[in-house]
DSSP file (Angstrom, degrees, kcal/mol; ACC not computed):
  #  RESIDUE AA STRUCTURE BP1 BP2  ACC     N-H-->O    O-->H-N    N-H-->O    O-->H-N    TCO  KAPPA ALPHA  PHI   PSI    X-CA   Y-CA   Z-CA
    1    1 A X              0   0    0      0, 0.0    11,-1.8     0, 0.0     2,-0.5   0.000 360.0 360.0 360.0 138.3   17.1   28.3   54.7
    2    2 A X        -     0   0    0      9,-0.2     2,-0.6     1,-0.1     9,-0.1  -0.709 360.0-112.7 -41.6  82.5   17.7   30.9   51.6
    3    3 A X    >   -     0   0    0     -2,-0.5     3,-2.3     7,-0.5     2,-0.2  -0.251  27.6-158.3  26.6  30.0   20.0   33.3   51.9
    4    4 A X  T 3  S+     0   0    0     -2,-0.6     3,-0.2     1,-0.3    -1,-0.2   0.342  98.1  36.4 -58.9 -19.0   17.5   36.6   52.0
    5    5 A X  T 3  S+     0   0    0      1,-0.2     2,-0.3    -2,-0.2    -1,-0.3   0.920 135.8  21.5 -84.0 -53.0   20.5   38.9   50.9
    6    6 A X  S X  S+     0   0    0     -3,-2.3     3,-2.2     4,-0.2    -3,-0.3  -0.890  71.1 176.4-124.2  83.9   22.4   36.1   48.2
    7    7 A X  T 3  S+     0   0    0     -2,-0.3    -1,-0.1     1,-0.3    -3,-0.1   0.702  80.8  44.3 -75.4 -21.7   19.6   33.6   47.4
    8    8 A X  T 3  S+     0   0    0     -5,-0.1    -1,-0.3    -6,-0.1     2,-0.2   0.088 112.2  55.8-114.4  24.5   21.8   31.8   45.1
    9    9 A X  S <  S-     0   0    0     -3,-2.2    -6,-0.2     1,-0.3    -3,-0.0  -0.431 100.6  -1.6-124.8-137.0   24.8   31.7   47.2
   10   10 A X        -     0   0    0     -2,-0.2    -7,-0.5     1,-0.1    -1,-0.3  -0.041  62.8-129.2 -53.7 128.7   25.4   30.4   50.5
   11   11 A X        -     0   0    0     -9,-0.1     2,-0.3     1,-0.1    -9,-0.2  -0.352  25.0-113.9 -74.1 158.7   22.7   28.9   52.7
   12   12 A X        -     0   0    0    -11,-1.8     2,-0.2    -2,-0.1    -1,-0.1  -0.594  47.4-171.6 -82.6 136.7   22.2   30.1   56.2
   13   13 A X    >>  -     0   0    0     -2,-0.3     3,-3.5    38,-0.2     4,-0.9  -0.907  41.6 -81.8-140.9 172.1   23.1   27.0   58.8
   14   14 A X  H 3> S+     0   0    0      1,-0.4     4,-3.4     2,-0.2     5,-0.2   0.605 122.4  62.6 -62.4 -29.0   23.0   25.9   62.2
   15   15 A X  H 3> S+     0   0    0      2,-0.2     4,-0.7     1,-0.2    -1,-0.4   0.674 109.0  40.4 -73.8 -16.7   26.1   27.8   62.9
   16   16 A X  H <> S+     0   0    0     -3,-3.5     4,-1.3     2,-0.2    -2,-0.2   0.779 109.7  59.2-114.7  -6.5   24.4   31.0   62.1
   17   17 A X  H  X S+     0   0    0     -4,-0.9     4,-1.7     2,-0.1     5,-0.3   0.995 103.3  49.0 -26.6 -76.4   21.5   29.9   63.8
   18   18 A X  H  X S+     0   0    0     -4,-3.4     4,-1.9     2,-0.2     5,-0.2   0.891 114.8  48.6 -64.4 -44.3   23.5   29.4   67.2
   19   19 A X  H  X S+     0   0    0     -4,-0.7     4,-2.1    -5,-0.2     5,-0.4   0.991 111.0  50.2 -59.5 -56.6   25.1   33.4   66.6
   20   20 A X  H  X S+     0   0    0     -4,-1.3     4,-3.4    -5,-0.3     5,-0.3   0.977 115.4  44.6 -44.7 -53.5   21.4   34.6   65.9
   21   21 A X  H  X S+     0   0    0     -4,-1.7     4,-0.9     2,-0.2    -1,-0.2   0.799 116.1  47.8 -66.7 -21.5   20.4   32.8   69.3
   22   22 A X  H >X S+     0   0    0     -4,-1.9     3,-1.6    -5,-0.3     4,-1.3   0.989 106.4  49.7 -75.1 -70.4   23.2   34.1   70.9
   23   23 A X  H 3X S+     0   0    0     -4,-2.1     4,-1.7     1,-0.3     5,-0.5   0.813 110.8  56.2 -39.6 -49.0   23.1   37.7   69.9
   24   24 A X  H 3X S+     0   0    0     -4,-3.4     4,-0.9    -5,-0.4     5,-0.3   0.867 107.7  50.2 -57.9 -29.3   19.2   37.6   71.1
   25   25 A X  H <X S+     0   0    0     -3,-1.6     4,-0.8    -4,-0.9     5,-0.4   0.862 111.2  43.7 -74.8 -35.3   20.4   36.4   74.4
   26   26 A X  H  X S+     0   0    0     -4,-1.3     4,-1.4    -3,-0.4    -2,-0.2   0.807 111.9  56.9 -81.0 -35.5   23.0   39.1   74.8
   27   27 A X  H  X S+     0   0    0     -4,-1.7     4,-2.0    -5,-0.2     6,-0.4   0.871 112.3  42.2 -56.0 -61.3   20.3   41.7   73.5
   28   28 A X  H >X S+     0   0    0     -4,-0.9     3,-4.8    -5,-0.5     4,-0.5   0.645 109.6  52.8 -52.7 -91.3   17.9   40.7   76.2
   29   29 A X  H >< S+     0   0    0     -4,-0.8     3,-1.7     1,-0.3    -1,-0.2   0.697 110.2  53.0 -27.1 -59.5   20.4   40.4   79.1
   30   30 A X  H 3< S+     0   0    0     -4,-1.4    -1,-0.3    -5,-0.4    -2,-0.2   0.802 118.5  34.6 -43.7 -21.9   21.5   44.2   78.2
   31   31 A X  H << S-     0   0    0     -3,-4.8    47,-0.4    -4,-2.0    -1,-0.3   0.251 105.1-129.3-132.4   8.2   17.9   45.4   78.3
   32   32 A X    <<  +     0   0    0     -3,-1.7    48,-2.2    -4,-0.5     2,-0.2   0.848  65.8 133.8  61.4  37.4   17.2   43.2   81.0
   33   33 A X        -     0   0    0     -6,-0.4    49,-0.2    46,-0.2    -1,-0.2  -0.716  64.5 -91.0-118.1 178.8   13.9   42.0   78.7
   34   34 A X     >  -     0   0    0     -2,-0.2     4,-0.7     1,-0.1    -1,-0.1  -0.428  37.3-112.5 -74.5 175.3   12.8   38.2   78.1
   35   35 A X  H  > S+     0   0    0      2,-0.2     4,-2.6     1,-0.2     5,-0.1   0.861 118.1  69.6 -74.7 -51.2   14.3   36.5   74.8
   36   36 A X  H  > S+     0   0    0     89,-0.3     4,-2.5     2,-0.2     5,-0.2   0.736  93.5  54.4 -45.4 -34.1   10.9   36.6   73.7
   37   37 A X  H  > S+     0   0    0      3,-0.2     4,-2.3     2,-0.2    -1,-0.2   0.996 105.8  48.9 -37.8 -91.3   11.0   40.3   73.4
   38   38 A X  H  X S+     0   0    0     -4,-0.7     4,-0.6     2,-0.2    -2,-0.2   0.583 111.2  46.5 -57.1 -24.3   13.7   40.6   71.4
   39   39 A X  H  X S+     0   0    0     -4,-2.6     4,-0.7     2,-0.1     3,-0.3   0.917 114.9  46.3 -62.6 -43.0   12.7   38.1   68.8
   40   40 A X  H >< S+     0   0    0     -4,-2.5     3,-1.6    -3,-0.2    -2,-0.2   0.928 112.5  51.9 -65.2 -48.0    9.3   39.3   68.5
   41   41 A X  H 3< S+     0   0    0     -4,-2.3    -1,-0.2     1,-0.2    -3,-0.2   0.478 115.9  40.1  28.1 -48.8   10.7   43.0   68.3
   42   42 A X  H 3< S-     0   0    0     -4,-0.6    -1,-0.2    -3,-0.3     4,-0.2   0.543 103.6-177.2 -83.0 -37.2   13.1   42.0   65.5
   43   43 A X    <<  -     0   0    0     -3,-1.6     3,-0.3    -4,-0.7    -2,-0.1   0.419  39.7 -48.2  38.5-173.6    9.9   39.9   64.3
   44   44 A X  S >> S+     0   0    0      1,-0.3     4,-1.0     3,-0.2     3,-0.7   0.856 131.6  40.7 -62.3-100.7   10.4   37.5   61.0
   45   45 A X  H 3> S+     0   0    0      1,-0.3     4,-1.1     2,-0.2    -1,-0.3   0.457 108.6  56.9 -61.0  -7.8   11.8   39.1   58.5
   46   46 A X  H 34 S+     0   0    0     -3,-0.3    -1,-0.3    -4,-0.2    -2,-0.2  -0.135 110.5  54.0 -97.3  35.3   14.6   41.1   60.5
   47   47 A X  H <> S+     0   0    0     -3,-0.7     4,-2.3     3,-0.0     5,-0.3   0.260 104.9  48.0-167.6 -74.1   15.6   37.5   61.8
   48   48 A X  H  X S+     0   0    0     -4,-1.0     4,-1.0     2,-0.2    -2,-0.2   0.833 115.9  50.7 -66.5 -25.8   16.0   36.0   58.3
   49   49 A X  H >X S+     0   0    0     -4,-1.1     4,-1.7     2,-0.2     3,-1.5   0.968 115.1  39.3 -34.8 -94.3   18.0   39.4   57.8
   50   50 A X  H 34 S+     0   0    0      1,-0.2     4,-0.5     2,-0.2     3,-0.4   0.825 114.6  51.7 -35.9 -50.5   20.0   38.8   60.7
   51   51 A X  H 3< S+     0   0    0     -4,-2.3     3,-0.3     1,-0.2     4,-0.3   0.689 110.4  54.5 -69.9 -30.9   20.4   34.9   60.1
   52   52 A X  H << S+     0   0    0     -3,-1.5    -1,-0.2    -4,-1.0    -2,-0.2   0.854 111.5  39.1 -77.0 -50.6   21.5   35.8   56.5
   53   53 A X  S  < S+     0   0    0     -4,-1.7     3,-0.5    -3,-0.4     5,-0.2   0.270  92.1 109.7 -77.4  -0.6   24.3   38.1   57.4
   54   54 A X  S >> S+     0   0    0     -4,-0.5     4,-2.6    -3,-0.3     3,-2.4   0.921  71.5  51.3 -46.9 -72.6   25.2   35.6   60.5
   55   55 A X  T 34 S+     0   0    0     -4,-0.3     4,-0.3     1,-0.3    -1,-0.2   0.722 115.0  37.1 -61.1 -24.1   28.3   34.3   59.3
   56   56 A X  T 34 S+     0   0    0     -3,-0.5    -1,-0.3     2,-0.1    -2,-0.2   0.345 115.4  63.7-103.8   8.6   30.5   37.9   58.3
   57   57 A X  T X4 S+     0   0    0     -3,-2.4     3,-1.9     2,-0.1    -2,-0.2   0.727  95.4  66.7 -96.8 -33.6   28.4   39.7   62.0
   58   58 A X  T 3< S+     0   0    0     -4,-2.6     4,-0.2     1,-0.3    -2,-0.1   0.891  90.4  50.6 -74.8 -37.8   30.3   37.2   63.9
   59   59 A X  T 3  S+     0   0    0     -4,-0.3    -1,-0.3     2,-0.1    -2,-0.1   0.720  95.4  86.0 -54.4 -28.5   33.4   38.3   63.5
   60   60 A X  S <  S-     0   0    0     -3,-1.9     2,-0.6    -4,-0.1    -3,-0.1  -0.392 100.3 -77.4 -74.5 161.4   32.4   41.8   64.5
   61   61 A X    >>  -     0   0    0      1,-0.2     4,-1.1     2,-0.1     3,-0.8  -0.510  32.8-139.1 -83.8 131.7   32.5   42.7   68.5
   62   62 A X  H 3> S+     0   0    0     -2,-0.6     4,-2.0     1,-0.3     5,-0.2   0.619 105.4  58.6 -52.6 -16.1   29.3   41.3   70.0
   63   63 A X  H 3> S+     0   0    0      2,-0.1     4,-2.0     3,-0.1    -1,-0.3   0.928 110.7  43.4 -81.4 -38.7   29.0   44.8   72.3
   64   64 A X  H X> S+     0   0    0     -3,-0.8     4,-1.6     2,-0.2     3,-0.7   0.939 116.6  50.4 -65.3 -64.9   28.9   47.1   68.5
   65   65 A X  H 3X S+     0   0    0     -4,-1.1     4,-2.7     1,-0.3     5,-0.3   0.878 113.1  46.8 -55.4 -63.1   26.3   44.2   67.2
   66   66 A X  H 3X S+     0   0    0     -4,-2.0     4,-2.2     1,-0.2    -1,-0.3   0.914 107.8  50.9 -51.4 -43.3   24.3   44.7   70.2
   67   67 A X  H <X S+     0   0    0     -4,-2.0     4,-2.4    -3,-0.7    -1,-0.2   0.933 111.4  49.0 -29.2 -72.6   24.3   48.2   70.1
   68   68 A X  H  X S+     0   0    0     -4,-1.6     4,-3.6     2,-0.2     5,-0.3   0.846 108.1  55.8 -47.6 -46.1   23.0   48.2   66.5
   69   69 A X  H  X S+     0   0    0     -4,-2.7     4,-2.9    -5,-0.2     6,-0.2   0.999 112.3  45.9 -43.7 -65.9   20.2   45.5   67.3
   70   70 A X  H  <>S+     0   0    0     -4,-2.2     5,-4.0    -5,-0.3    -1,-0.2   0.727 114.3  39.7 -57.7 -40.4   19.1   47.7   69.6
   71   71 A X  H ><5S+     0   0    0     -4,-2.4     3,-1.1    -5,-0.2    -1,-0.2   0.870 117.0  55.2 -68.7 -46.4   19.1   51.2   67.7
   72   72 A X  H 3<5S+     0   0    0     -4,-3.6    -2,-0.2     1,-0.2    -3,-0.2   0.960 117.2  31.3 -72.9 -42.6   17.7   49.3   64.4
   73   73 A X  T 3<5S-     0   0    0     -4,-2.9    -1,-0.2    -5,-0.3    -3,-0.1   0.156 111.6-119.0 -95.1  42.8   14.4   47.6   66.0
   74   74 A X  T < 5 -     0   0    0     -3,-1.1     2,-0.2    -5,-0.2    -3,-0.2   0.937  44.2-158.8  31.4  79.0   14.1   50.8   68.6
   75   75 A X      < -     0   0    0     -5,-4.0     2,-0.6    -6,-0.2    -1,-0.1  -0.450   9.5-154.5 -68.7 153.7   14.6   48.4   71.7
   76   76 A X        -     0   0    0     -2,-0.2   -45,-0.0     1,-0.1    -1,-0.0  -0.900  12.8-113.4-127.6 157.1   13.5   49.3   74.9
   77   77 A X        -     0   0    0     -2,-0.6     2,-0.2     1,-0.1   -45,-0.1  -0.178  28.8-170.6 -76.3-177.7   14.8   48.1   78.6
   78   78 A X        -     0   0    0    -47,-0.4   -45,-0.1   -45,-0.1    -1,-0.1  -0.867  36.1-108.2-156.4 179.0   13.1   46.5   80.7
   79   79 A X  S    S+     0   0    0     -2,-0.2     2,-0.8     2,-0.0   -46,-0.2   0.196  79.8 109.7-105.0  29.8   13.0   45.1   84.7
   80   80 A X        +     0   0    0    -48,-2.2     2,-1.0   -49,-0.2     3,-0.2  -0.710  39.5 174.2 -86.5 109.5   13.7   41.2   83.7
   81   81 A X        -     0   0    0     -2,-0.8     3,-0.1     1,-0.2   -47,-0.1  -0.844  15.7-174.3-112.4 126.6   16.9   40.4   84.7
   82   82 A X  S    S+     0   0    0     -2,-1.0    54,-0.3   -49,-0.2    -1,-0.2   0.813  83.9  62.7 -85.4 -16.6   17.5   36.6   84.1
   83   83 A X  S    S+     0   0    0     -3,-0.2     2,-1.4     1,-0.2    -1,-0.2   0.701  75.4  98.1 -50.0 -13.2   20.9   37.0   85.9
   84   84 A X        +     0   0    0     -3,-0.1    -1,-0.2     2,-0.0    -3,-0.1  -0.242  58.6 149.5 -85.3  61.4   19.3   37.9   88.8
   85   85 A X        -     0   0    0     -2,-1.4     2,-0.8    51,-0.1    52,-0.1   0.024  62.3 -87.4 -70.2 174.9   19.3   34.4   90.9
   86   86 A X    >>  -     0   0    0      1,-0.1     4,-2.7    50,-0.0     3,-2.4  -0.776  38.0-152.4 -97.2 107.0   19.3   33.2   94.2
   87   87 A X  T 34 S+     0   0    0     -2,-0.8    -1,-0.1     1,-0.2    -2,-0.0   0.848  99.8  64.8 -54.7 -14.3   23.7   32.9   95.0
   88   88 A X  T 34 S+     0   0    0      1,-0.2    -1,-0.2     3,-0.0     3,-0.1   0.666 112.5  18.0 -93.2 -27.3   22.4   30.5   97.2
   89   89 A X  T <4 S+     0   0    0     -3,-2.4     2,-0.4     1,-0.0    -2,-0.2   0.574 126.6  54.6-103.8 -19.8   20.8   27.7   94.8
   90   90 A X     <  +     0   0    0     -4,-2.7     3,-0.1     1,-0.1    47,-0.1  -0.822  55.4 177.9-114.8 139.7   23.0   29.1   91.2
   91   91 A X  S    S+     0   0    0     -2,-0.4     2,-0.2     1,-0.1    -1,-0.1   0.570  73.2  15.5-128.4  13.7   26.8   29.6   91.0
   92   92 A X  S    S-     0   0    0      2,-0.0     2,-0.2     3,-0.0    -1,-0.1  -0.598  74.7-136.7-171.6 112.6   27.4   30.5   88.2
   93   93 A X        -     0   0    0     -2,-0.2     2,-0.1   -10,-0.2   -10,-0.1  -0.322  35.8-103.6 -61.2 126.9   25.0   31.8   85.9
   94   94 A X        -     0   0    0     -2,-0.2     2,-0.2     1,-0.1    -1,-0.1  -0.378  35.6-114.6 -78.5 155.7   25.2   30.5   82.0
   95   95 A X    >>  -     0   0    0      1,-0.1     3,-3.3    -3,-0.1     4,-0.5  -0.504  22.0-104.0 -72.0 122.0   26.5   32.4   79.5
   96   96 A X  H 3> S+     0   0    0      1,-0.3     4,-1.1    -2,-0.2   -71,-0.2   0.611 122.0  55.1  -9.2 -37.0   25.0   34.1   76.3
   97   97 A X  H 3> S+     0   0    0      2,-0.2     4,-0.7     1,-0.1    -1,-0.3   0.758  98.1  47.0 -99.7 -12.9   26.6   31.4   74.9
   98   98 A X  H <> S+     0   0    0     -3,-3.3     4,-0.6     2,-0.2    -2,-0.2   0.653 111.5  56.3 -79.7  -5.5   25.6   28.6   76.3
   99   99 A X  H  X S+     0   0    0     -4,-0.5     4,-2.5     2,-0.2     3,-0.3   0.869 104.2  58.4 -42.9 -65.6   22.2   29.9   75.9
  100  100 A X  H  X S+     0   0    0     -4,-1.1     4,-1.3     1,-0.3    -2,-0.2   0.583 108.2  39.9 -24.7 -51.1   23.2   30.1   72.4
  101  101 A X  H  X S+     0   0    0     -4,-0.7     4,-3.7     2,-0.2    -1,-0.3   0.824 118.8  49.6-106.6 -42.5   24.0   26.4   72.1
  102  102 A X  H  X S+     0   0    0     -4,-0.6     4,-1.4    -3,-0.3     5,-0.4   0.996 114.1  42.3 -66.3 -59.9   20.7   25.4   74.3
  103  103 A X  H >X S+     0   0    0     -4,-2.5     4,-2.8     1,-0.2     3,-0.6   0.894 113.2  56.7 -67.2 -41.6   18.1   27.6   72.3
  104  104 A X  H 3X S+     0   0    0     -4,-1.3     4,-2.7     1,-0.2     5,-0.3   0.942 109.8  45.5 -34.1 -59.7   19.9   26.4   68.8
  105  105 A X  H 3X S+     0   0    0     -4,-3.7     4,-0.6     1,-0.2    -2,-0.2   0.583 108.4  50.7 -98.6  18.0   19.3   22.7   69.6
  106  106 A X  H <X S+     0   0    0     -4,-1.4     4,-2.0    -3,-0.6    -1,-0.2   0.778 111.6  52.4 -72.8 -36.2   15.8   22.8   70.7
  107  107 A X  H >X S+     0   0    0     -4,-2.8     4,-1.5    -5,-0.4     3,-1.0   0.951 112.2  44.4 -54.6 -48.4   15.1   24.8   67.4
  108  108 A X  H >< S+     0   0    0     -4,-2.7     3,-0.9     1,-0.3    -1,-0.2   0.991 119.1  41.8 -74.8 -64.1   16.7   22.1   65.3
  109  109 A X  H 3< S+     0   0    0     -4,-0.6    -1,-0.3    -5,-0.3    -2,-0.2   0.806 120.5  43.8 -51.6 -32.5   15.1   19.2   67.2
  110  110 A X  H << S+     0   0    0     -4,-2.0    -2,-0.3    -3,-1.0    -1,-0.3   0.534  87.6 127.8-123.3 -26.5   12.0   21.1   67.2
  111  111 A X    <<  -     0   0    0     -4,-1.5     2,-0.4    -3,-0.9     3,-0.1   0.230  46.5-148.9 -16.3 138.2   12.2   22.3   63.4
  112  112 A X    >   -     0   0    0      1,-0.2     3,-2.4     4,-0.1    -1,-0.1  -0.968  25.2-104.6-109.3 169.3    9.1   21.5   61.4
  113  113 A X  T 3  S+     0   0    0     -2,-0.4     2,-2.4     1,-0.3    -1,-0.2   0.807 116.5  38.1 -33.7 -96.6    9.1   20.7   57.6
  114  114 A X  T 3  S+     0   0    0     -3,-0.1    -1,-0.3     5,-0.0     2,-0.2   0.240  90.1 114.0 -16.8  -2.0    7.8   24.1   56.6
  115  115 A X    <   -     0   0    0     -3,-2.4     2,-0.2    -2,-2.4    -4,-0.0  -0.569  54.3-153.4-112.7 161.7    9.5   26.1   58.8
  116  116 A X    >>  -     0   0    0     -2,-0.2     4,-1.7  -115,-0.1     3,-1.3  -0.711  47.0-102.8-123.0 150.5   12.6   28.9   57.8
  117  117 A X  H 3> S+     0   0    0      1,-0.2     4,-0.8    -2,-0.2     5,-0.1   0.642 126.8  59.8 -62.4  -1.9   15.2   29.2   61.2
  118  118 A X  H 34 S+     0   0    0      2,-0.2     4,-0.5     3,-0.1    -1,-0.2   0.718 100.1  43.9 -95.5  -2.9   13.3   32.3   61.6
  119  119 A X  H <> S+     0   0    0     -3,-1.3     4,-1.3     2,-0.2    -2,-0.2   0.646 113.4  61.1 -92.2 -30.8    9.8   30.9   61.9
  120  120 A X  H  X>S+     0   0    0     -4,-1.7     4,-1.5     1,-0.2     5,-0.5   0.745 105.3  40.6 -57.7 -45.4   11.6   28.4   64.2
  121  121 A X  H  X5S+     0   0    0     -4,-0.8     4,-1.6     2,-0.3     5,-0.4   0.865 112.9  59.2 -88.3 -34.3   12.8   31.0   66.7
  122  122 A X  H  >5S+     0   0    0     -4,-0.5     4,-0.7     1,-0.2    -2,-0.2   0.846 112.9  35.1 -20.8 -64.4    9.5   32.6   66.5
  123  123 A X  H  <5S+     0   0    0     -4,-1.3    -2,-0.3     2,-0.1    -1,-0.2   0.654 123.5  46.2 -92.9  -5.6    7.7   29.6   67.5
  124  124 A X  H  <5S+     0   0    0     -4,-1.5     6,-0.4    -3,-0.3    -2,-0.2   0.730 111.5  45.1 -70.0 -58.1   10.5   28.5   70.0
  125  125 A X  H  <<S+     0   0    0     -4,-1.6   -89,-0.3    -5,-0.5    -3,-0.2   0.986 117.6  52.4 -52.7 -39.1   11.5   32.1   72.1
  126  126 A X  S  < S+     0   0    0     -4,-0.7    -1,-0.2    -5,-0.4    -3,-0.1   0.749  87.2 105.3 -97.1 -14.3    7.1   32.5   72.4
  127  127 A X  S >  S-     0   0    0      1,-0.1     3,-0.8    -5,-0.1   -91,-0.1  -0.518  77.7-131.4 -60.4 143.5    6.6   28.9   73.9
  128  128 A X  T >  S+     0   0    0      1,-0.2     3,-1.5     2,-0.2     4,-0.4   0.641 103.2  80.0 -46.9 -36.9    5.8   28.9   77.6
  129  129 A X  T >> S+     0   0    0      1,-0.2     3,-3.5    23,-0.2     4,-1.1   0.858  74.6  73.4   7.2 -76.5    8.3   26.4   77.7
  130  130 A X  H <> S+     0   0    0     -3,-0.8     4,-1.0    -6,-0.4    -1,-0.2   0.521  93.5  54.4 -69.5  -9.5   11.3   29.2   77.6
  131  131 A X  H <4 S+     0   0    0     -3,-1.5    -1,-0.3     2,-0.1    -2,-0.1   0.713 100.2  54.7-111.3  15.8   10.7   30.5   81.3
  132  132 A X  H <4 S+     0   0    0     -3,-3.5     8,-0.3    -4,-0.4    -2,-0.2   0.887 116.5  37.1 -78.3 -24.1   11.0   27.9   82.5
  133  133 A X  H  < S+     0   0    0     -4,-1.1    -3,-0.2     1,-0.2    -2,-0.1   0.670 110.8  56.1 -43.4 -41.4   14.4   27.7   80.6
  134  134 A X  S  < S+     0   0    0     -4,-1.0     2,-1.6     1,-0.2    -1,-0.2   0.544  89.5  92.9 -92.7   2.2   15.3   31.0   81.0
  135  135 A X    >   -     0   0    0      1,-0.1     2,-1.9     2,-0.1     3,-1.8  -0.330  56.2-170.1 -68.3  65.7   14.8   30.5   85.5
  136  136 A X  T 3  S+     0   0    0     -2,-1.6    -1,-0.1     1,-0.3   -51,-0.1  -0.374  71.1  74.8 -83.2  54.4   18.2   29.7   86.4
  137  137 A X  T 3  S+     0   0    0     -2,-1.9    -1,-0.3   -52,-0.1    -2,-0.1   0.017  96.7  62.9 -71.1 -18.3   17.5   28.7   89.7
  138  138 A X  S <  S-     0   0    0     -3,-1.8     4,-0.1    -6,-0.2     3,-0.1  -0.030  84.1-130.0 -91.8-166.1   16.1   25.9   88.2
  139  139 A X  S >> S+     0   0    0      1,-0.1     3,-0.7    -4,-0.1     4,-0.6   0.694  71.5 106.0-120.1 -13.5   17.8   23.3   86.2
  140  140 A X  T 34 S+     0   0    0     -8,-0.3    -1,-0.1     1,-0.2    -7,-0.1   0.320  70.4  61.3 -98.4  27.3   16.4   22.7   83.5
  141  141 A X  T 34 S+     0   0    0     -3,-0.1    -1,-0.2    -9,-0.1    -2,-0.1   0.552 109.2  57.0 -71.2  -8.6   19.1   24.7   80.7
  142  142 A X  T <4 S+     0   0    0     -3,-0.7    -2,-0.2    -4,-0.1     2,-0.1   0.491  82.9 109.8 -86.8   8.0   21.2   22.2   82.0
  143  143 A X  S  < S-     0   0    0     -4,-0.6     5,-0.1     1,-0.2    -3,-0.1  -0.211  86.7 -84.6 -62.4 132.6   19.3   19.7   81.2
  144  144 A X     >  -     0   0    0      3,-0.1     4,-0.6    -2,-0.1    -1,-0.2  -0.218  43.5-113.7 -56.4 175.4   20.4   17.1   78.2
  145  145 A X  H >> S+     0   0    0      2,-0.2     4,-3.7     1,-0.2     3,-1.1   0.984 115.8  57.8 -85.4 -72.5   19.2   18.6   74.3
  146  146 A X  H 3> S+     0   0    0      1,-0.2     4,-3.9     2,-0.2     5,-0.3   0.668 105.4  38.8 -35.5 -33.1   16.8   15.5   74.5
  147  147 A X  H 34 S+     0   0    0      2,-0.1    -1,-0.2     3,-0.1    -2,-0.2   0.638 113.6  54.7-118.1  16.4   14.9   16.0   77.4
  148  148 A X  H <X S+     0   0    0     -3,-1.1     4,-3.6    -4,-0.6    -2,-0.2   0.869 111.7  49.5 -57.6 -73.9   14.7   19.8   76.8
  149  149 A X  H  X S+     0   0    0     -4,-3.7     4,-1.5     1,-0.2     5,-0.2   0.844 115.9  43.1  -6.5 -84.1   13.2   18.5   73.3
  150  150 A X  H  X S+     0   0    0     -4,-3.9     4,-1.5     1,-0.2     6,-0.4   0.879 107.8  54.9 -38.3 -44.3   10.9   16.3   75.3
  151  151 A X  H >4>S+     0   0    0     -5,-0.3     5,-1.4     1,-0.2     3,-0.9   0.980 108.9  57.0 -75.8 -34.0    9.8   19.0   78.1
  152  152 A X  H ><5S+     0   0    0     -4,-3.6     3,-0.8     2,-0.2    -1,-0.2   0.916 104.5  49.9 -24.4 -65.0    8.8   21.0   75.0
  153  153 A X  H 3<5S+     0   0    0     -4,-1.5    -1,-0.2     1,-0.2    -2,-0.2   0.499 116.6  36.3  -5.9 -49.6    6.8   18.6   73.9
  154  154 A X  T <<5S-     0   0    0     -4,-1.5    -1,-0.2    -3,-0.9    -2,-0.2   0.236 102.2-129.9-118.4   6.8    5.1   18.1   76.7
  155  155 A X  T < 5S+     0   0    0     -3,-0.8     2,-0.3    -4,-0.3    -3,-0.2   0.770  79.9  70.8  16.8  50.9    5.2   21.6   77.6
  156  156 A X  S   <S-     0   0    0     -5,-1.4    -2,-0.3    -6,-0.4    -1,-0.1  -0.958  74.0-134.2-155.3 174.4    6.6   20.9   81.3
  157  157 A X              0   0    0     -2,-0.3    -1,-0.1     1,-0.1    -6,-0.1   0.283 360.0 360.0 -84.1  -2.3    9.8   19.7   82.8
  158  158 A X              0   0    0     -4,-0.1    -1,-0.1    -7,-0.1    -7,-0.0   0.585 360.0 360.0 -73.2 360.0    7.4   17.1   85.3
């Protein structure tokens, strides 16, 4: 993907993919909305924005980034808290980044020709797919890359 800022310098890559996914994940959890929210909220071109500026954001602290997401596409809270499990099936809930790393390599498996990583997260975060992903009472982000891939696909874990 193109650079939207520096179209003839550096391309946007999977490493600022996985910061883009991350930062959506940390956005949600703070406003205690679905991922899906905050990508559509952010929508397409404020995603190739972000994804373009990926690589000098990371270095800043992830609470100021969030902060800013959240005042620049006027976010609003919500009552989903995906932290909020049963202690009795979870013990330890994963981390914004290991979200990060899971929602990155279904996009890249899931990639089609045509597609920009922001048309990719678009059409990933809005599959039905992603609550079952996002239950963590369940199992299935811990689940190998591949048979995430697959249960996309097939749009079940069964």
């Amino acid at each position: 993907m193109k650079n939207v800022f520096f179209p003839d310098e550096e391309e946007v890559n999977e490493n600022d993919l996985y910061y883009v996914c991350y930062m959506i994940e940390r956005v949600s959890r703070q406003l205690k909305q679905p991922n899906l929210y905050t990508a559509n909220a952010i929508g397409k071109r404020g995603l190739e924005e972000k994804l373009s500026v990926a690589s000098v954001q990371h270095s800043e602290n992830p609470e100021s980034v969030v902060r800013q997401w959240i005042e620049q596409y006027e976010l609003h809270s919500g009552a989903f808290d995906v932290t909020d499990v049963n202690r009795d099936l979870v013990d330890n809930v994963p981390t914004a980044l290991q979200m990060g790393r899971v929602y990155r390599r279904l996009i890249v498996a899931t990639m089609q020709p045509e597609e920009n990583y922001a048309d990719a997260i678009l059409r990933v975060y809005n599959n039905p797919i992603c609550h079952i992903i996002d239950d963590y009472n369940g199992s299935a982000y811990y689940e190998p890359s591949y048979y995430i891939t697959r249960a996309y696909y097939q749009g079940n874990f069964n």
